[in-house]
N, C-alpha and C positions, 0 to 999 in steps of 0.2 A: 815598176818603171814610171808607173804616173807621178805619183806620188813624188817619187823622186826629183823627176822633172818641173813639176807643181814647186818641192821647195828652190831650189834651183832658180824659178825665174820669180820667187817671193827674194831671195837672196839679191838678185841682180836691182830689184824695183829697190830695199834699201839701199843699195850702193849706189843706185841712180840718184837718191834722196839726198845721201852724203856727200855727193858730188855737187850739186844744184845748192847746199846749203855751204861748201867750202867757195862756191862760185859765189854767193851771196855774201860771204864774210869778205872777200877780198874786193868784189865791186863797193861794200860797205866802208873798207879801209880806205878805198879808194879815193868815194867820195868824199868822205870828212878828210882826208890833207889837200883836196882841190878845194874846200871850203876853208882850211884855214889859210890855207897858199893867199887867198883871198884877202881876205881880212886881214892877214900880216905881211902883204904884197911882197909875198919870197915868191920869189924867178927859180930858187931852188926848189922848193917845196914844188911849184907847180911844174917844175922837171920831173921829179922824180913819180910825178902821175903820170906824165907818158910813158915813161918807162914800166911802172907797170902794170899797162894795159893790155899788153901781150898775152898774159897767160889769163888774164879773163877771156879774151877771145878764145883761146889755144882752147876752153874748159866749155865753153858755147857749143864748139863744132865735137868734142868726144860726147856730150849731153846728146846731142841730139842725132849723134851717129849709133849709140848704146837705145836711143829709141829708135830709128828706124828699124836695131835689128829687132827687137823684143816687140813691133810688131809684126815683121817680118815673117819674124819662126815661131812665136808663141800667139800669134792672132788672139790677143787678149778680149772680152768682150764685157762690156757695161763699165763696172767701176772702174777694171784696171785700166781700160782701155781710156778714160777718164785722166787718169792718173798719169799714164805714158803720154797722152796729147796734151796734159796741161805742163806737164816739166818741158816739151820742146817751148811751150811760149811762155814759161817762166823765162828759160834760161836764155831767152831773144829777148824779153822784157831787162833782164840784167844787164844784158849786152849792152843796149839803148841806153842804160842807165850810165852803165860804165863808161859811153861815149859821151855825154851829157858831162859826167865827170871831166875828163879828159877839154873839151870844149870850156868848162871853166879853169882849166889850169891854162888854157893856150890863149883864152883872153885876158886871166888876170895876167900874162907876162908881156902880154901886148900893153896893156895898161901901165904897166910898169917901166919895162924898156922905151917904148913907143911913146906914153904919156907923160912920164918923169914924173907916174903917179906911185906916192910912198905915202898916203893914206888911201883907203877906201871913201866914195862920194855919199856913199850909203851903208848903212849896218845890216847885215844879211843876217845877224847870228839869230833870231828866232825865227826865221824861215829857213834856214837852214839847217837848225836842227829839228823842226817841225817833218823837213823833210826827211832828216837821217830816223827820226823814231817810226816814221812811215815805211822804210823800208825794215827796221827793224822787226817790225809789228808784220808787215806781211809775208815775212819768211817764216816769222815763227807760226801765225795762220796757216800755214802750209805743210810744215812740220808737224803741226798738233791739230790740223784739222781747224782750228779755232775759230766759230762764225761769231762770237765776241768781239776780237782782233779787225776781222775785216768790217766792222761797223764799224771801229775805232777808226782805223785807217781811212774811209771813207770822212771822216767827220774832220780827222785832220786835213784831208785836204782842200776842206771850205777853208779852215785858218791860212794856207798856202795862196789858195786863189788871193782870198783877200788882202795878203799882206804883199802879194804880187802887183797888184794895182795900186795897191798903198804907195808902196818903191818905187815904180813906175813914174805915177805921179811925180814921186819928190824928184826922182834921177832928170825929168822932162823940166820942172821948173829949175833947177839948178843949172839947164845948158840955156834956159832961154834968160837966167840971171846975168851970165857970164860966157857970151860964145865962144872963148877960149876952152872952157872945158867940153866942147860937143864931142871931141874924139873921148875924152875920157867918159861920158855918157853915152855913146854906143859902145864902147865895150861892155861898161856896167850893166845896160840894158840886156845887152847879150848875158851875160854872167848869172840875171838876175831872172833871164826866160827858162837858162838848162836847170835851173832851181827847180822851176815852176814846172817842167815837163820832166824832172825825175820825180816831182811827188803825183806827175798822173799816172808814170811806169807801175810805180808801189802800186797804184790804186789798179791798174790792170790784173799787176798780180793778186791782189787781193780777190777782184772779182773772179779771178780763173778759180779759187780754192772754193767761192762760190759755188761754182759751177762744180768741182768737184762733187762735191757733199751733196749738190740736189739734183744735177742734172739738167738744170736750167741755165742757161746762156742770159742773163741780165745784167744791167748795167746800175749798180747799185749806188754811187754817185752822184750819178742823173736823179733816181728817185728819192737819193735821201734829199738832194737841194730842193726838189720840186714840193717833197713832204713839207720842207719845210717851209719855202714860200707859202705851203697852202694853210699851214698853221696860223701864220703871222696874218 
């Protein structure tokens, strides 16, 4: 009967896994057509990211409804129990992502409709896809355990800070060039923060896979930038 039961709730933890990684593929799709919506100012493209945001949330609340049971009835204890608390804040950390997504399809269309902007003010595409291998990198950290991965991940998102302030910069001098484009420069700036707060999502999750593997609650981030100031 143990034994049974034992495989059973080892059964339900992959399923939970495949769940959290189908949640991951699709807030991933997500984000890269809110990022090209962008760059090629389709009012289409960044429709069709609201529409579907729905079933990333719909896939939030079964993740985290399939953990309250499995701690529920199987009071798991140490690793697993690790494992079960870190998929509930993976799969909130997607959410945030998937909304962060959603938030640049709904200003690129403001930009567009609103601005009668049919170029972009600024080029996202290496912070952008800096962010999308970010999340890449830390689902597959998650899936395979990989503390490889969550270095990496951490490391990209120095290039993200930095190339956030970069844009920043340029998007601020280009409204005090021309104050006709200031509406088209607060949207960008908006467009160009949910960049910058989906590659800190990635790096949350990363550090939770951390936390799996050692048990320690750290913010690994933090320490790589601080190592590194203290190198320099």
């Amino acid at each position: 009967m143990y034994m049974t039961t034992r495989l059973l709730f080892h059964e339900e933890l992959t399923s939970l896994d495949e769940n959290l990684m189908r949640m991951g593929a699709l807030t991933r799709a997500n984000v890269r057509r809110a990022f090209d919506a962008y760059t090629e100012a389709s009012v289409g493209a960044a429709d069709r990211v609201l529409d579907a945001d729905d079933e990333i949330d719909d896939l939030e609340v079964e993740i985290e409804s399939t953990c309250m049971r499995l701690l529920a009835l199987q009071q798991p204890m140490a690793r697993d129990l690790r494992r079960i608390s870190s998929a509930i804040k993976v799969s909130n950390e997607l959410e945030r992502i998937g909304d962060h997504g959603v938030l640049v399809a709904k200003n690129t269309r403001k930009l567009v409709q609103t601005c009668f902007s049919t170029r972009p003010l600024v080029d996202i595409g290496e912070m952008a896809n800096a962010a999308i291998r970010m999340l890449d990198d830390c689902l597959s950290a998650f899936l395979q355990r990989d503390m490889e991965l969550v270095k990496r991940v951490c490391e990209d998102d120095d290039f993200v800070d930095d190339a956030y302030k970069t844009l920043r910069e340029e998007v601020l001098y280009v409204a005090q060039q021309d104050p006709s484009l200031i509406s088209s420069a607060t949207y960008t700036l908006l467009v160009i923060t949910s960049v910058e707060r989906i590659a800190d999502y990635a790096t949350n999750i990363a550090e939770r896979v951390a936390y799996m593997e050692t048990g320690q609650m750290r913010r690994l981030a933090r320490e790589h930038r601080l190592s590194l100031t203290h190198f320099n």
